[in-house]
TORBA-78147 format. One line per 2 residues: number of its first residue (from 1); their letters; for each residue x, y, z of N, C-alpha, C, O. Coordinates in steps of 0.05 Angstrom, whole numbers, m for minus. Atoms other than C-alpha are relative to their C-alpha. Example, Ala and Ser with C-alpha at 12.3 -4.5 7.8 and 13.67 -1.06 7.14 Angstrom:
2
1) as) 18,m24,0,246,m90,156,18,24,0,39,24,13; m16,m24,m1,273,m21,143,m15,22,14,m5,44,18
This chain:
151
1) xx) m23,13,10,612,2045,555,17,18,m17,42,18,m17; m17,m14,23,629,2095,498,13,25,22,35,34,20
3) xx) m13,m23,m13,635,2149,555,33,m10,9,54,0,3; m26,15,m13,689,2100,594,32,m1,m14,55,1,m4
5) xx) m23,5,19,731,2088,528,10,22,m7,34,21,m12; m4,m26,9,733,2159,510,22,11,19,43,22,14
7) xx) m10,m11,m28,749,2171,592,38,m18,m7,61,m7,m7; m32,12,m1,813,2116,581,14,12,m34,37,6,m40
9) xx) m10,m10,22,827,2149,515,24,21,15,48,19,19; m13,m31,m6,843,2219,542,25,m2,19,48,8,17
11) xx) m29,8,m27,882,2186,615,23,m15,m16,46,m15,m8; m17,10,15,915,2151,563,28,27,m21,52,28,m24
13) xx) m19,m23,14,940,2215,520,12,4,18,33,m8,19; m6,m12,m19,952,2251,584,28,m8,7,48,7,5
15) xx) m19,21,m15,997,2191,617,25,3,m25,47,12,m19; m28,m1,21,1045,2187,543,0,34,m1,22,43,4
17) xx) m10,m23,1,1040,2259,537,19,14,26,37,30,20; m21,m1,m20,1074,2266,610,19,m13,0,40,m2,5
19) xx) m27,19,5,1118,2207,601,22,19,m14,44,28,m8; m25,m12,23,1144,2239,539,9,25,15,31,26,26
21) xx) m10,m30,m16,1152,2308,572,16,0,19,32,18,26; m29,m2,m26,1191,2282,631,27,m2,m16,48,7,m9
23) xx) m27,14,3,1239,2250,586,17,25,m24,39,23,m33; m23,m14,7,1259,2312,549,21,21,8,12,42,17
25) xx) m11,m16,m17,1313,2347,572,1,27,m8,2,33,m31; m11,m31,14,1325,2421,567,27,9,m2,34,15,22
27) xx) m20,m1,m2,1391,2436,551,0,35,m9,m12,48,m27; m13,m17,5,1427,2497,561,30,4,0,43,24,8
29) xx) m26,1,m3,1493,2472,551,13,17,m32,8,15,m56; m15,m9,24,1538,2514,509,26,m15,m14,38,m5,m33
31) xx) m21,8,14,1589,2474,490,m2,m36,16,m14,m46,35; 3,36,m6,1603,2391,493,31,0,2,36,m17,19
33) xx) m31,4,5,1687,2398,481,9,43,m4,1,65,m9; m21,m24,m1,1742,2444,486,m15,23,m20,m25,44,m14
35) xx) m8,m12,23,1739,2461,410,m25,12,m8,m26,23,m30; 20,m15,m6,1670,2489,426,m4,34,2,m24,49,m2
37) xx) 2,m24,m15,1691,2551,452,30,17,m12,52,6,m18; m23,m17,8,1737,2609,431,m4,17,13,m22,17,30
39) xx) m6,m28,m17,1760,2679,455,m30,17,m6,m41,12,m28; 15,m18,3,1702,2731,462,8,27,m14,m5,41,m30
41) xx) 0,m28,21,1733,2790,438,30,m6,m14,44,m25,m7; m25,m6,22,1794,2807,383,23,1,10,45,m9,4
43) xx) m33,m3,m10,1837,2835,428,m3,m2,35,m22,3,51; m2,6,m23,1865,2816,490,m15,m15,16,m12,m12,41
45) xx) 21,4,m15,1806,2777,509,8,m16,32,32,m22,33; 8,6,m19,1790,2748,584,m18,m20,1,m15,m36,19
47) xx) 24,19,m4,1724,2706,569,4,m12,m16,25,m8,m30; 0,22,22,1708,2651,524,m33,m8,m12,m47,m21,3
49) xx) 25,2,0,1643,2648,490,m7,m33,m26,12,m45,m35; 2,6,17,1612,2603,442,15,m7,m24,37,2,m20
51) xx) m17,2,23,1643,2582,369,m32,23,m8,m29,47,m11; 26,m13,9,1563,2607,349,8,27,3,2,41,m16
53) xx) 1,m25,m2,1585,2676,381,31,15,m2,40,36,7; m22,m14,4,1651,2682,357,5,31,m8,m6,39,m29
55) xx) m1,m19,19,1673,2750,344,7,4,m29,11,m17,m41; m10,m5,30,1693,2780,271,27,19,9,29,41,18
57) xx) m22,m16,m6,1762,2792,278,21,8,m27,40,22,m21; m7,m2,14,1785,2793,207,7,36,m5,27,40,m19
59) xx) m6,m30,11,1791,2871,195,3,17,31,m5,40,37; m5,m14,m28,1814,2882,270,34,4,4,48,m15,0
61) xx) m27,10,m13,1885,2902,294,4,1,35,m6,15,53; m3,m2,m34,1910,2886,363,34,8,5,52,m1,m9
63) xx) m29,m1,m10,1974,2909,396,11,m29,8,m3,m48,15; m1,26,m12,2017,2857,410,15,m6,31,31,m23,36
65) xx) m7,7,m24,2026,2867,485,m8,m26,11,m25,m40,0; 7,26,m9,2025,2807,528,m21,8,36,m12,3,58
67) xx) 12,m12,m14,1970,2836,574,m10,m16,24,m27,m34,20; 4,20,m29,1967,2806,651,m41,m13,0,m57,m3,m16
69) xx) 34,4,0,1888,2777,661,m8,m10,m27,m30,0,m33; 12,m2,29,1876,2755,589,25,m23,m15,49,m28,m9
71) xx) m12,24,9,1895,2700,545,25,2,m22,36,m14,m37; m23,m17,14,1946,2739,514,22,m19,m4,25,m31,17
73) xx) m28,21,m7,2014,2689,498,m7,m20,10,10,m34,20; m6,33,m11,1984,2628,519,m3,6,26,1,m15,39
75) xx) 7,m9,m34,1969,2664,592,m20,m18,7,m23,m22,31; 26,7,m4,1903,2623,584,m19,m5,m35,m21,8,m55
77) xx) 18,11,16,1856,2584,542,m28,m10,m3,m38,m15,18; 30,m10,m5,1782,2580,522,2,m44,2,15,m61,m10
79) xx) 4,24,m3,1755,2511,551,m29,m8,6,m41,9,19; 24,5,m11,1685,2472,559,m4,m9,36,7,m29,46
81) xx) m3,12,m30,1672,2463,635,m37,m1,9,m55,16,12; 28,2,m9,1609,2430,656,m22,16,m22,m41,28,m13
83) xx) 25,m16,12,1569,2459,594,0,21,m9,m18,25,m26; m8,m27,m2,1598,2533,595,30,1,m6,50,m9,6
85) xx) m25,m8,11,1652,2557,558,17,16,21,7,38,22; m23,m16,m12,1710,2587,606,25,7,4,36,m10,19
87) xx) m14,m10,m3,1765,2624,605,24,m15,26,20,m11,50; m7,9,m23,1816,2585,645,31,2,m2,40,m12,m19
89) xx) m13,m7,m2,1883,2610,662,27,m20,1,24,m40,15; m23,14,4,1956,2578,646,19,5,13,39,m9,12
91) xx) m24,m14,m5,1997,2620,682,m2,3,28,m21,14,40; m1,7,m25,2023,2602,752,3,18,8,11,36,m7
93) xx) 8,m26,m24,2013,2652,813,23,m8,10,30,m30,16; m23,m2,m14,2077,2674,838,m13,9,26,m2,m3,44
95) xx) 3,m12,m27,2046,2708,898,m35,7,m3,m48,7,m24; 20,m12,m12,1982,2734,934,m4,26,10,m26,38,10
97) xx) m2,m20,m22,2003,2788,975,31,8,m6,48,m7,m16; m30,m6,15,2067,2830,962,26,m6,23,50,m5,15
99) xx) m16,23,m17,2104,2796,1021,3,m20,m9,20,m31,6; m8,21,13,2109,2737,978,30,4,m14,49,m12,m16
101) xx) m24,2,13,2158,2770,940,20,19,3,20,41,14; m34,m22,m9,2233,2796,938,8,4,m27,m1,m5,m48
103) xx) m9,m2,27,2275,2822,890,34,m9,10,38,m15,34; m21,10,m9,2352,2802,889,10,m25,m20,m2,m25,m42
105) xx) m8,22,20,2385,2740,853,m16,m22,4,m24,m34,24; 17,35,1,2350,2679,823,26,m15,12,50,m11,8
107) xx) m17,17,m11,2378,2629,862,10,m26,m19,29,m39,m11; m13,10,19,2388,2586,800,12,7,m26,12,m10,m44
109) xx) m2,m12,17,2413,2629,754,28,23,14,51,21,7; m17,m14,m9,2451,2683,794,m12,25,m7,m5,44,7
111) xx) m2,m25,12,2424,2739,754,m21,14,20,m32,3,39; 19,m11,m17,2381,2795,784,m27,m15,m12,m31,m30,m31
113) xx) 25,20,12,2309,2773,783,m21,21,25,m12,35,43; 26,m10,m18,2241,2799,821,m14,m42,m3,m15,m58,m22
115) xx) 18,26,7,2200,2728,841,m9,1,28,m9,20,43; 8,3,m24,2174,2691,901,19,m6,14,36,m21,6
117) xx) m20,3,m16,2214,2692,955,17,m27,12,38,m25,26; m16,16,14,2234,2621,946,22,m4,m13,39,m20,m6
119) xx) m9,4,19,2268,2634,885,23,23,3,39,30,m15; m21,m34,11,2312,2700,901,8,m1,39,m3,0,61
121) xx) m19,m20,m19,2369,2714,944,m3,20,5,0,38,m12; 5,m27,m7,2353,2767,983,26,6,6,31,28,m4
123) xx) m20,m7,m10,2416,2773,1010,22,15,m28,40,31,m28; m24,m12,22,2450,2788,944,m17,27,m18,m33,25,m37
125) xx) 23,m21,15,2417,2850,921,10,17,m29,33,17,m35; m5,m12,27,2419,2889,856,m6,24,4,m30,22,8
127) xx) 12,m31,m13,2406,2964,876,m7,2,m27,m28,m9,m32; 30,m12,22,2384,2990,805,m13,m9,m22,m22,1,m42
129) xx) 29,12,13,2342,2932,786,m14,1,21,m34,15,21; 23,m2,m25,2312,2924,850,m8,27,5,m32,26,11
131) xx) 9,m25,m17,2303,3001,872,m4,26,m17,m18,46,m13; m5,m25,17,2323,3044,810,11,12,6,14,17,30
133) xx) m19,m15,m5,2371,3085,797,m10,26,20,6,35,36; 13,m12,m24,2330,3130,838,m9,m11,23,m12,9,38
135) xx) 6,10,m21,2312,3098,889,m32,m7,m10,m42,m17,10; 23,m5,2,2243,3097,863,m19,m24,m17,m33,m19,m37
137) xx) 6,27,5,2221,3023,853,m5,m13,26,7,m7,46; 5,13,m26,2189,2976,904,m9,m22,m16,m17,m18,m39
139) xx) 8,15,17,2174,2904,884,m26,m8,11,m25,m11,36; 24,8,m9,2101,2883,892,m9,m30,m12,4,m42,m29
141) xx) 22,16,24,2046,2829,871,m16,10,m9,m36,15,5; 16,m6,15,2014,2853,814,m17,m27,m10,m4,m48,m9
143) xx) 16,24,14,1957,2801,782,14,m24,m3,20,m36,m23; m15,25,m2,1990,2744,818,28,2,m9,38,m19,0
145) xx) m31,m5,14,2063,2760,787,15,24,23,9,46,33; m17,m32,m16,2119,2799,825,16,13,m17,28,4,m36
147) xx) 0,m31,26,2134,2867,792,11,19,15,6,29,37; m10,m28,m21,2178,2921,805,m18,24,m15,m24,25,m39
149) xx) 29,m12,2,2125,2976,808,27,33,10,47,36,22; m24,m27,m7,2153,3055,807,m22,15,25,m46,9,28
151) x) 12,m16,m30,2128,3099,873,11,22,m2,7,39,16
């Protein structure tokens, strides 16, 4: 009998000690909200890590270009997604491929302009915004944006 009680003792630990173990979760979530997550580095950053792994940016300087890829100006902001802090971009894609875009007049505006070919009179052209006074301009897509690029 004392063996038996002993035997339902232990199936007894066993049974709550598994119970309990299913029910805790492991979390590797880094973040629960937005305000979780900030820029990874000082300058120019791209990623978004942690508030825990914020950098030290107090005795840093940054240029203040507005640098394509990077949250530079509001290009992009640090957000929680599913658990993981990420980097998630603000800034609409003019193009894919540099066939998307022309250079020539915004069609609401009049002025010269480089964009998606949508937005620009090709027909009305600007020779030295579009080509350079040298001839030595072509407009492309650079990092989703159209750019007159020198050759």
């Amino acid at each position: 009998m004392r063996k038996m009680m002993i035997a339902l003792l232990v199936i007894s630990l066993i049974l709550v000690g598994g119970i309990s173990g299913c029910t805790k979760a492991s979390s590797n979530l880094e973040c629960s909200r937005d305000s979780d997550c900030v820029a990874a580095s000082c300058c120019h950053p791209s990623q978004c890590v942690p508030v825990s792994n914020a950098p030290s940016c107090s005795r840093i300087m940054c240029t203040e270009e507005c640098r394509p890829g990077t949250l530079d100006c509001g290009q992009g902001s640090c957000a929680c997604v599913q658990g993981k802090c990420e980097a998630l971009s603000n800034t609409p894609v003019e193009c894919s491929v540099d066939e998307d875009c022309a250079c020539g007049t915004d069609m609401r505006t009049n002025q010269c302009a480089r964009g998606p070919k949508s937005n620009i009179n090709e027909s009305r052209q600007c020779p030295d915004f579009c080509t350079g006074i040298a001839g030595n301009i072509i407009t492309r897509c650079v990092d989703g944006k159209c750019s007159g690029v020198g050759v």
